[in-house]
N, C-alpha and C positions, 0 to 999 in steps of 0.2 A: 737725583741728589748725589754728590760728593760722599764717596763711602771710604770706606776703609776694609781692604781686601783681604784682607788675611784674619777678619773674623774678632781684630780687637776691637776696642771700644772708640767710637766718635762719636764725641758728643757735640749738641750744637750748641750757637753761640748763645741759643735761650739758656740752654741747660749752664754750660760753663759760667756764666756770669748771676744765677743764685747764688753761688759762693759771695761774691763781689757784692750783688745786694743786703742779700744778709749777713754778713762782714757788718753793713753801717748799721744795724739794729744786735751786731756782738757777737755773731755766730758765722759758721760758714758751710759750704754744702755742695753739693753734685751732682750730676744724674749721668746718664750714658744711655745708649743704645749700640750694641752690637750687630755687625752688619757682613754677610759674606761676600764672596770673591766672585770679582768680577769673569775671572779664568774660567770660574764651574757654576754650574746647578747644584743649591744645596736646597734639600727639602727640610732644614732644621728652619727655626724661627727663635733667636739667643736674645732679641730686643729685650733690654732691661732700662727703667731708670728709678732712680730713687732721689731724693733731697733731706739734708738735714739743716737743720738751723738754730744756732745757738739762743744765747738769753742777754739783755740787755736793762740793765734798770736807771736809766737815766734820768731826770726827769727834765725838764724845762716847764719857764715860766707862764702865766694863763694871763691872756688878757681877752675881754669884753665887750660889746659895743652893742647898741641896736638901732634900729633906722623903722620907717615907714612898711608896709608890706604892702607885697607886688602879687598883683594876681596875673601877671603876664604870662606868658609860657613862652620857651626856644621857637621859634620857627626854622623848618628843617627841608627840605625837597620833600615833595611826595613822589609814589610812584603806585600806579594801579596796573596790577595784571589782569591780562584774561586768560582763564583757563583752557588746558584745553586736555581731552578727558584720552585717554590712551591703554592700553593693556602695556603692563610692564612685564619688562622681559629678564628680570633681575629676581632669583628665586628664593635667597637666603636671605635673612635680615642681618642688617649689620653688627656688627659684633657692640658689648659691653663698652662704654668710656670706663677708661681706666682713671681713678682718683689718685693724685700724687697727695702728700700731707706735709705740714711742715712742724719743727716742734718750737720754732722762734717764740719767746715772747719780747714786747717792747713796749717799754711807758714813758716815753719823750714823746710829748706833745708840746704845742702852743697852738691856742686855739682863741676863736673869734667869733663872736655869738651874731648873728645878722638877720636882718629881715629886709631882702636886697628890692633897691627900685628898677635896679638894669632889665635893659627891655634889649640886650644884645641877642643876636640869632646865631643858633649854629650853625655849622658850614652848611650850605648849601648846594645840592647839583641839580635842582630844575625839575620839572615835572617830565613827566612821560607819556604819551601818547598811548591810548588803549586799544587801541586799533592794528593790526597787524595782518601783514600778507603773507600769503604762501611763503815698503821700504825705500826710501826716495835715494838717487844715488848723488845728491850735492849735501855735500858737509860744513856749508857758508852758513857762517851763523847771519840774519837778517840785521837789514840798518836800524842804528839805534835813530831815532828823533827826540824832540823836546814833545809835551805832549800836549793840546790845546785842546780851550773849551768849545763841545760840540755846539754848532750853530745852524742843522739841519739844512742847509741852503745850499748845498751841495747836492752832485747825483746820490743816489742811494747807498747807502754801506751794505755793505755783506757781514759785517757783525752785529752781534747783538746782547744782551745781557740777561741773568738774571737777577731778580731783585730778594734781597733777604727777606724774611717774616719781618712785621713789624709787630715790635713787643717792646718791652723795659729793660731791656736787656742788650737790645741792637746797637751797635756804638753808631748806625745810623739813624737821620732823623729825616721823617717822610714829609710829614704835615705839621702846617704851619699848629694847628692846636693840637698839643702836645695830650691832651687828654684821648687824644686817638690812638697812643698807644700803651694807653694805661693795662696796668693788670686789671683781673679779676678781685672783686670786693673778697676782701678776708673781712671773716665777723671777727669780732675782738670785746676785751672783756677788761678791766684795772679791778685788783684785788681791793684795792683801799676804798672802792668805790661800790661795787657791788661782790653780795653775801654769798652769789652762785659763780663767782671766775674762782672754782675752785675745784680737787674733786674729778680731772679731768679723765677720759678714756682712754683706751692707746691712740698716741696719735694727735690726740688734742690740745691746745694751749692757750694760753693767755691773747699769744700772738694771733693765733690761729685758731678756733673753737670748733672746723670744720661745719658750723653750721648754715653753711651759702643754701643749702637749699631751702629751709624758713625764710629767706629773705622776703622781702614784701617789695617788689621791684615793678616798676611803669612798663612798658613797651619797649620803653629804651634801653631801660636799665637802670634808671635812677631809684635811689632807697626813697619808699610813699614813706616810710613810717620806721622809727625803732622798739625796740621792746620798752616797756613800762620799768623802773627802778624795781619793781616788784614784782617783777614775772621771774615765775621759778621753773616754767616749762621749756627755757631757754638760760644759755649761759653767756650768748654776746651782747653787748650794749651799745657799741659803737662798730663802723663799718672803717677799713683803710685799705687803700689802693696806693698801690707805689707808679709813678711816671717815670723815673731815667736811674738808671744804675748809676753811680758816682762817674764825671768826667765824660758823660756822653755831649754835654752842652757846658760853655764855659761859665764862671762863675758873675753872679751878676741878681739885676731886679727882674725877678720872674713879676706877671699880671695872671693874676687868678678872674676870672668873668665868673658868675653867679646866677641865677634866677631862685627865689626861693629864701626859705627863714628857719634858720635853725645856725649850730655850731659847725664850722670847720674850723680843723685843726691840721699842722705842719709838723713834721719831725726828719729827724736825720737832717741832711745838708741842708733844710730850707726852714726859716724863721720868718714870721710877719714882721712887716715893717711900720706898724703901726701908727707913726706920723704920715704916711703915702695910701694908708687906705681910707678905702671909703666903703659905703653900703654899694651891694653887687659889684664890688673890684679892690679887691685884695693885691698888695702889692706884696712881694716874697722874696728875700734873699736867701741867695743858693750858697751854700759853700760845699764845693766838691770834698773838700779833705773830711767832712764831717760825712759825707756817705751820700747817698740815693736821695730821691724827692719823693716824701710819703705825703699824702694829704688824707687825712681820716675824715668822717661826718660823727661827730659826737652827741647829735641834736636834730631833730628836724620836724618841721611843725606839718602832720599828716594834711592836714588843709591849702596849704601853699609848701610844699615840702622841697628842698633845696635840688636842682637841675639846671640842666644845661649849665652843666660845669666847664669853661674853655681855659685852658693854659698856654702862655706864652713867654715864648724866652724871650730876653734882649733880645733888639735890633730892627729891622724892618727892611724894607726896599724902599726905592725912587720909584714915584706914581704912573713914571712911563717905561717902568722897566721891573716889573715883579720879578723876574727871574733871577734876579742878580742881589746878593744880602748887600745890605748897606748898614754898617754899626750905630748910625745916628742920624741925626738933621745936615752934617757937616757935609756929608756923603752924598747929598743929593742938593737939588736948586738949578737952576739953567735949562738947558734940554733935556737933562734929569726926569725933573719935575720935583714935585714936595716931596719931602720923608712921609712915608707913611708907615707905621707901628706896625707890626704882626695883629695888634689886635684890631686894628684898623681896615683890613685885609678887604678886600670884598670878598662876598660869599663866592664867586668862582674863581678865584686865587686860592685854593686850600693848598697848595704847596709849598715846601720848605722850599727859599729860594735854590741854594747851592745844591740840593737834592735832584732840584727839576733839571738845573741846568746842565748835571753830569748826563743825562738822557737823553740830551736832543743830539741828535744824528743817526745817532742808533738804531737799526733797520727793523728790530721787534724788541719788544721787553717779554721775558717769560716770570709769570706770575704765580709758579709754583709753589714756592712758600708763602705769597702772598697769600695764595689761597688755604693754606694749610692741608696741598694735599694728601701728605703723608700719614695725616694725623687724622681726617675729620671724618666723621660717622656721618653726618648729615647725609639721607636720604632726599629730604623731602623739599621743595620749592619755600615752602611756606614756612618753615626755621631757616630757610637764609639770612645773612647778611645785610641789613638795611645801612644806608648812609647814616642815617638820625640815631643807630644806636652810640651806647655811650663810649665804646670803644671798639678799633677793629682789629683789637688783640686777641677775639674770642676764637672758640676750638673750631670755627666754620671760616675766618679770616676776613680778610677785605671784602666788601661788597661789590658786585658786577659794577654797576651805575660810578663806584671812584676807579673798578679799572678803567675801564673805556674812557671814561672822561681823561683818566691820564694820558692814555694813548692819544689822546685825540690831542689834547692839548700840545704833548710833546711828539706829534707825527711820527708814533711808530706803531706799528702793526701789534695786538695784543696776544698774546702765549698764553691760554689758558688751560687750566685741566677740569674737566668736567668731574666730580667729585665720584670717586669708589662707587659709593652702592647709590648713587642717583636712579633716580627711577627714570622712565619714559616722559611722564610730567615735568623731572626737574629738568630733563635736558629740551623737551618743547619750550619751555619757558626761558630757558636760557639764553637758548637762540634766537628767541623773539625777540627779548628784549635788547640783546648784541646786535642786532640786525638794527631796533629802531634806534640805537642811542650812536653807532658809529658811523665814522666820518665815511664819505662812499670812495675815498680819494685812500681807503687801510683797507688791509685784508685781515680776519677773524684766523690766527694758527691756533688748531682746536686739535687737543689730545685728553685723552680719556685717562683717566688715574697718572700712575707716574710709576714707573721699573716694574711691570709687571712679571720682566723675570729675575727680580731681586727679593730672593726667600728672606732677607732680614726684616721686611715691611710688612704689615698687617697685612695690606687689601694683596698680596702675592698669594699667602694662602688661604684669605679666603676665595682667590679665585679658583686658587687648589679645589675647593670645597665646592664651588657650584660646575667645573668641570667633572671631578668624580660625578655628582649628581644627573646631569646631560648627559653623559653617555657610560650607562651603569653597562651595559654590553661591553662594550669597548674594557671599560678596566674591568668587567670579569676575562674577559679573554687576554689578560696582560700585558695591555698599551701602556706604552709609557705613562705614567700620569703626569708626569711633569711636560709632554709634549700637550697632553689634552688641556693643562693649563693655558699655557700659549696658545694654543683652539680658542680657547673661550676669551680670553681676551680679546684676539684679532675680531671673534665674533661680534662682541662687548662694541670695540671700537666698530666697526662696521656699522651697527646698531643707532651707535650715535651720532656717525655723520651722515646717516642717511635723512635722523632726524633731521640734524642742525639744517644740512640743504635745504631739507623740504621748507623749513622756517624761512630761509633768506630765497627763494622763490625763486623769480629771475634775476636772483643778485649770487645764486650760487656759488658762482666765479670764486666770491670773494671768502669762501672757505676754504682753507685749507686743513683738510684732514692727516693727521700726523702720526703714526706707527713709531713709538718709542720702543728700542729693541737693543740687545747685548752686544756693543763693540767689540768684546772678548771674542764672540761666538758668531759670525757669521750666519753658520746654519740654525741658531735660533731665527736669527732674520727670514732668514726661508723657510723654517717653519709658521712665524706668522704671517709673513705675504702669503703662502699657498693657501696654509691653516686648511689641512686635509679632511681634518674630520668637519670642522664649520663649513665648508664647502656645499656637505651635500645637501642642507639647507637654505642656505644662502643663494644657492645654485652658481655660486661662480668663486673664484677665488679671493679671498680679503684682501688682496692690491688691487683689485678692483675698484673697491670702494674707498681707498686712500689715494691723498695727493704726494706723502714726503714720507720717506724713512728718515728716522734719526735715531741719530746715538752720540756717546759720551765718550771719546779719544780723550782719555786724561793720561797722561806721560808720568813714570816716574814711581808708579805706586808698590812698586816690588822692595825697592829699597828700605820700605819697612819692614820685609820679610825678615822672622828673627835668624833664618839660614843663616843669612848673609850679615849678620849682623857682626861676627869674630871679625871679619874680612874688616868691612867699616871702621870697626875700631882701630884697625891701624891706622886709618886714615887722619885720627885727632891729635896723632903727635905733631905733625905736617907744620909748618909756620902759620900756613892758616886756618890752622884747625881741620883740615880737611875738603874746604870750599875747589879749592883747582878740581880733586879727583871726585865729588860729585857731579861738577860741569862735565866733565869728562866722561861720567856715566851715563848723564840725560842725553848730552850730544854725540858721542862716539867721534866725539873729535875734541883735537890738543886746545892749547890757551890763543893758536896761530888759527884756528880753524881749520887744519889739516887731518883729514879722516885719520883715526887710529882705532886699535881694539879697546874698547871700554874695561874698564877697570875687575867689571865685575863677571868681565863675558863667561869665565872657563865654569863659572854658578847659573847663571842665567840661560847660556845660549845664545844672547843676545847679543854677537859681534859690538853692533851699530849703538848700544846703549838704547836706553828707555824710548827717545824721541823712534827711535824705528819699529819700534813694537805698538806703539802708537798708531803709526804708520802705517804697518801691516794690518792693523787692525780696519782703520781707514779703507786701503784699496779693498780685501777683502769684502765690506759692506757696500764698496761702490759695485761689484763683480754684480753683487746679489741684487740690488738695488736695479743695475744695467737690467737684468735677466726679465724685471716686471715693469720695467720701462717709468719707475721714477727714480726723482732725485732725491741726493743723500744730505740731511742738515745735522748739523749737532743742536743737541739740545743740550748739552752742558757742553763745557771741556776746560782745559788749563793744565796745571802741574796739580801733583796727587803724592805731595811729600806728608806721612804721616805715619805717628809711631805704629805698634799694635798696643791693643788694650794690654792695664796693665804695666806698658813698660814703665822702668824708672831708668832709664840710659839718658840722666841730664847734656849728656855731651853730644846724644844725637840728634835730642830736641834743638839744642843749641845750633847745631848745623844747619837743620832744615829750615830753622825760623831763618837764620843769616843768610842763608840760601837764596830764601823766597822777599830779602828785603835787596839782594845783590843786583849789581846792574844786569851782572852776566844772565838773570831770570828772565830779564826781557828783552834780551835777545832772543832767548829760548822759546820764548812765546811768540815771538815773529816768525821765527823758524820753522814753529809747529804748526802756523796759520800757515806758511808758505807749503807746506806738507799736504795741508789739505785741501789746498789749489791744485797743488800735483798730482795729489788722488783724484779729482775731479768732484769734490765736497764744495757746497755753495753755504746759505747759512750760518755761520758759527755763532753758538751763545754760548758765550764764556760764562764761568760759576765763579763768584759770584761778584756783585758791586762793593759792598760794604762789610766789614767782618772781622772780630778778634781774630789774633793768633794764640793757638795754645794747643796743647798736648794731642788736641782732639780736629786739629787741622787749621789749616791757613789758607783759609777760601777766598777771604776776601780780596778783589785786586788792592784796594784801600784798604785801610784798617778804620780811617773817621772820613767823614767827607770833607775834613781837608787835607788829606793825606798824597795828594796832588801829585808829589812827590816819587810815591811807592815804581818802581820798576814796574812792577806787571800792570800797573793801571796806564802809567805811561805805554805799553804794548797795549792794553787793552784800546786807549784810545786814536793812537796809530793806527790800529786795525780798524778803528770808526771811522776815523777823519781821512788818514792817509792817501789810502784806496779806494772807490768806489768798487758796487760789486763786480763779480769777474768773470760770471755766466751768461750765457745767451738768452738776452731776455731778460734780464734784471731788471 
């Protein structure tokens, strides 16, 4: 994950855009997490986040209807495992979920009483088989190109991407039904309506009652039942979930899909349109300027109670070209074929067209925030991730069965991380099922947690925690304990790809085991290839059991250092604000391309500017890498311009954003790929596809997906399309 070095605050793009959410219900708010330095080992742990949310008393108007009832139900994929019974080697329990709270209240509604006939199905991915087997010295900045849509038909690329979380928040859009990345149900309460929305605890509100866990929820997630007008043992009456922060989809007639009988209701940007609806299809007008897309359930009859909710933006594709958006009927016909609606989709088309098509050529996708690994507690096989839940915005993320399926569909190899505290079962089952559901023409890049030597993240100490516990000898005799961490990790990973092989039998090949490790640090790398003390168990060294080291070459991330930050400020008197002498710092070369001393060397040390510390960080991990006889991949990398927590230097935010939207960016990113060719680095996944800019970084290559445009996506797909890869053996 993209951090921020010097210990201030990066928040992501979930967090930063609550503000922006709750803005359109009147309020505003924010979280963070604190994060240390890539340079050092810090045994603190600073993650903080919080959210506030204001008050909104709007109301909007009600309108009514009812129709027939449907005792139909969604139809969804199934999928059945087979167990398989193992001793786990994971000794501590996972830590507490932490509860964020909001104090929003909002009473803009418009709602629609229904008793739906639609017999439409949710997405679908198929059933599943039960059955299963065993410092560079050129200073040329890189050619600029125009940037084209990948069309995988080419040799193989050597880049690859990561893809953001999908949440309400993402200015990216993954699946065509937009209820995939709905929030989490907030219970809710209207004063004027019931005796008990009153009266609240710390923390509690109108908006928010904090009581999700009374919910009376299906397998999927859909609300069976509400409280009665006269239940006093509760204080919410209606349930709402928000779908898109203002501006993430353009404005227009959303289609609401249905099964079930009871009230929904719309507020913030979206209003029914009541002459275009019908029983089970809801037709909704968006207007961004009025805020986010809230849908509440104000009603729902416990007997046939309202599910399999599906939403759809304007637009569709041509029947012989899903990958590609078309805004209507006009857009398609001839070799085309017909327009066909989003909600028309078949069930294995679940992709947002323009989404899927930024992927294909791409040599792997890493699925790290997909999966939530930062965040997720989940131990166990069985609280996984299903396709048919109601959203895969939950604290566990996307489910296995739509990764693979993505990859498969867009022929790129899948990046997963097998979750923190997984037991022995979760990772048996995991690889099972990766094994039966992927193409045999991909290979499975399988990494365990994510920065295990990055102290800002939960699962770092708690791995702290079951290292101390493994060798209590060892730190009485005062071992490092922070080396005994990386012990247990390397261990941990060991662990799990011995599993994952043993799953895919004699299709082994096609895992690749992947050792995530500090670009800063070198000799962290060589402490987890040797991993001295895991050794004498294991009986061999932990590059034994791996196929790739990787790490994170990100460029540029000192310049947030507040040292250095007097120095900077000259830089803003400049005509352009300072833009020449940042290029000058990443590159260590003039506006000519002619090596010079960087701006900020006589602070730094760093002749060469950012792009060569980069660099040295690069050959360094290739030396280590050579030493245990693998190859070296990134599993992130790009520019790493961002404030520290805290600041308020508007003028330097200003630079960085202008920075990372300049042409002269992607040169810089070609440069830094050309760097890592030099080093002898194969691999690169760039961080990340999609993503606000704001105070708390600028990760994404894009900002929206149609952002086509952006400089570093331009680099980014240069590096897809441009090149094939550049190793032997690719």
């Amino acid at each position: 994950m993209a951090i921020n070095f010097f210990g201030g605050v990066r928040m992501s793009a979930t967090a930063f855009a609550v503000g922006a959410l709750v803005t359109a219900c009147g309020g505003g708010g924010g979280g963070s997490d604190s994060e240390t330095t890539q340079a050092g080992i810090s045994a603190s742990n600073t993650g903080t986040s919080s959210s506030t949310a204001g008050t909104s008393t709007s109301t909007a108007g009600t309108t009514t209807a009812t129709a027939g009832t449907s005792t139909s139900t969604g139809s969804a994929g199934t999928s059945t495992d087979t167990s398989t019974s193992s001793t786990d080697t994971t000794a501590v329990a996972p830590p507490a979920t932490s509860t964020a709270s909001t104090t929003d209240t909002s009473t803009s509604t418009e709602t629609t009483t229904v008793a739906s006939t639609s017999t439409g199905s949710a997405d679908t991915f198929g059933t599943l088989a039960t059955t299963s087997t065993a410092p560079p010295t050129t200073t040329t900045i890189g050619t600029v190109v125009a940037p084209s849509t990948g069309t995988g038909t080419s040799k193989r690329s050597g880049a690859g991407l990561n893809l953001g979380p999908i949440d309400i928040y993402s200015t990216g859009v993954f699946t065509v039904d937009l209820m995939k990345r709905s929030g989490a149900w907030l219970t809710q309460c209207q004063s004027w309506t019931s005796t008990t929305c009153n009266n609240f605890a710390s923390g509690q509100s109108a908006f928010d009652t904090l009581e999700e866990s009374k919910l009376d929820l299906d397998a999927q997630g859909w609300v069976k039942s509400l409280p009665a007008s006269n239940d006093s043992t509760v204080k919410y009456r209606m349930v709402m979930t928000a779908l898109l922060s203002g501006g993430t989809l353009p404005d227009g007639q959303y289609v609401v899909r249905y099964d079930g009988q009871g009230t929904l209701a719309y507020s913030g940007g979206a209003s029914k349109v009541a002459s275009s609806s019908t029983a089970g299809r809801d037709v909704v007008q968006i207007s961004n300027a009025k805020g986010g897309f809230f849908l509440a359930i104000t009603a729902t009859t416990p007997s046939n109670y309202l599910r399999n909710i599906r939403v759809y933006a304007p637009g569709g594709a041509c029947a012989n070209d899903y990958s590609t958006y078309a805004a209507g009927a006009s857009a398609c016909g001839g070799t085309k074929g017909a327009y066909v609606a989003f909600e028309s989709f078949p069930a294995n088309k679940p992709w947002f067209p323009s989404f899927f098509t930024d992927l294909k050529g791409f040599r792997t996708l890493r699925y790290m925030d997909w999966m939530r690994t930062n965040t997720s507690t989940n131990a166990n096989w069985a609280a996984r991730s299903l396709p048919t839940d109601r959203s895969w915005a939950g604290a566990n993320g996307v489910p296995l069965e739509a990764i693979i399926d993505l990859s498969n569909d867009s022929a790129t190899d899948p990046w997963v991380n097998i979750p923190t505290y997984a037991t022995d079962d979760y990772v048996h089952q995991f690889a099972r099922l990766a094994h039966q559901r992927l193409s045999s023409s991909l290979k499975l890049n399988l990494e365990y947690s994510n920065e295990a030597w990055n102290y800002a993240f939960p699962q770092t100490n708690w791995m702290l925690a079951q290292a101390k516990a493994a060798w209590p000898t060892q730190v009485a005799a005062g071992a490092n304990v922070y080396s005994l961490e990386l012990n247990w990790y390397a261990q941990r990973l060991a662990q799990v790809c011995t599993i994952a092989k043993q799953e895919f039998g004699a299709d082994a090949s096609h895992v690749n085991c992947i050792a995530n490790t500090q670009a800063a640090l070198p000799s962290n790398t060589d402490q987890v290839l040797a991993c001295t003390y895991a050794a004498a168990s294991l009986g061999k060294p932990c590059a034994k059991f791996f196929d790739v080291v990787s790490i994170a070459p990100y460029f540029g991330f000192y310049l947030g250092n507040p040292t250095y930050r007097a120095t900077i400020g000259t830089w803003y008197g400049d005509a352009d604000g300072g833009l020449t002498k940042l290029f000058e710092e990443l590159n260590g070369a003039d506006p000519t391309g002619a090596a010079m001393i960087a701006p900020l060397a006589s602070l730094t040390k760093w002749n060469a500017g950012a792009r060569s510390m980069s660099s040295a960080w690069m050959v360094g991990t290739k030396a280590v890498a050579d030493k245990y006889g693998l190859p070296m991949w990134a599993y992130e990398g790009g520019q790493h311009l961002v404030p520290p927590g805290g600041d308020t230097d508007a003028a330097f935010l200003n630079l960085i954003t202008t920075a990372n939207r300049d042409p002269r960016m992607q040169a810089a990113y070609l440069q830094d790929l050309a760097d890592w060719k030099s080093a002898g680095g194969q691999t690169f996944v760039y961080y990340n596809h999609v993503g606000i800019a704001s105070k708390y970084g600028m990760w994404g290559a894009k900002l929206t997906l149609d952002d086509n445009s952006a400089p570093k996506w331009k680099a980014v797909t240069q590096a897809r399309d441009g090149t094939s890869c550049w190793w032997s053996g690719c």
